[in-house]
C-alpha positions in Angstrom: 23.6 -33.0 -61.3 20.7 -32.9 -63.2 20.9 -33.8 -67.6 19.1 -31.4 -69.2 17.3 -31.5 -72.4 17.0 -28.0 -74.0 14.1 -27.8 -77.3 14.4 -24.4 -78.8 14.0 -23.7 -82.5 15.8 -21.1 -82.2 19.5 -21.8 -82.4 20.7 -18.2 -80.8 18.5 -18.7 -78.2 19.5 -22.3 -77.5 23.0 -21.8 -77.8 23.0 -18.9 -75.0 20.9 -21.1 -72.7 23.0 -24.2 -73.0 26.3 -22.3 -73.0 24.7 -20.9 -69.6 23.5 -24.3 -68.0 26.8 -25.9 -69.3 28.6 -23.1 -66.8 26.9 -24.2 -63.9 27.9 -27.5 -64.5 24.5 -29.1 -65.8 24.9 -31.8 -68.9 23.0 -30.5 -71.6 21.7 -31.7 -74.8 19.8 -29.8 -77.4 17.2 -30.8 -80.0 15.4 -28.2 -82.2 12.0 -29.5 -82.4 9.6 -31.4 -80.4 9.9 -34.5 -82.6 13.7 -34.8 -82.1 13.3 -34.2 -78.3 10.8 -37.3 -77.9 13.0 -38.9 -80.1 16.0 -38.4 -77.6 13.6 -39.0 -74.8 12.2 -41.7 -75.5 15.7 -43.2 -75.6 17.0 -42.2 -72.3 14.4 -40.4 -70.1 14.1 -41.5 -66.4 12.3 -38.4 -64.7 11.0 -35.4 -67.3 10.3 -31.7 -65.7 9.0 -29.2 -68.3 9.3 -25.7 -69.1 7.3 -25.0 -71.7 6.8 -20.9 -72.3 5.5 -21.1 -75.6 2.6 -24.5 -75.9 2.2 -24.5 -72.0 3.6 -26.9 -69.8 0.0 -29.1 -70.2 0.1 -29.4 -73.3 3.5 -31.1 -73.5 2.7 -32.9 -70.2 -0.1 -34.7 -72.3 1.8 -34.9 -75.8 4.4 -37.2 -73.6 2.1 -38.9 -71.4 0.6 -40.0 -74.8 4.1 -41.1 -75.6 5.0 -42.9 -72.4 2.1 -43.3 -70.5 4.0 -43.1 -67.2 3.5 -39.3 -67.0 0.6 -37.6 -65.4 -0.7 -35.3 -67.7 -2.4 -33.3 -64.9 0.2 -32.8 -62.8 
């Protein structure tokens, strides 16, 4: 199964959306900004997949890639 890390600033929000990946079995961990997620990334990601509603998915795509330089920013 796939690990999961959820970034919401809002805690109501991210506590209903873990609460419902944690049901269907995914491991989740939360940060509450985008510093703390690279933070936590940067000291266990293998693969990354994004979904990013409110900055747009390339605009975090090139934030990490500037990070780790392994991800394509345009894909």
């Amino acid at each position: 199964m796939t690990d999961i890390l959820m970034v919401e600033d809002s805690s109501d929000i991210a506590m209903l959306l873990c609460d419902f990946l944690r049901a269907k079995s995914y491991t989740v961990s939360e940060a509450g900004t985008g510093e703390r997620a690279l933070e936590l990334l940067s000291a266990t990601a293998q693969s990354l997949s994004f979904l990013t509603p409110s900055c747009g998915a390339a605009t975090a795509k090139a934030r990490a890639a500037a990070v780790w330089g392994f991800i394509s920013a345009g894909n």
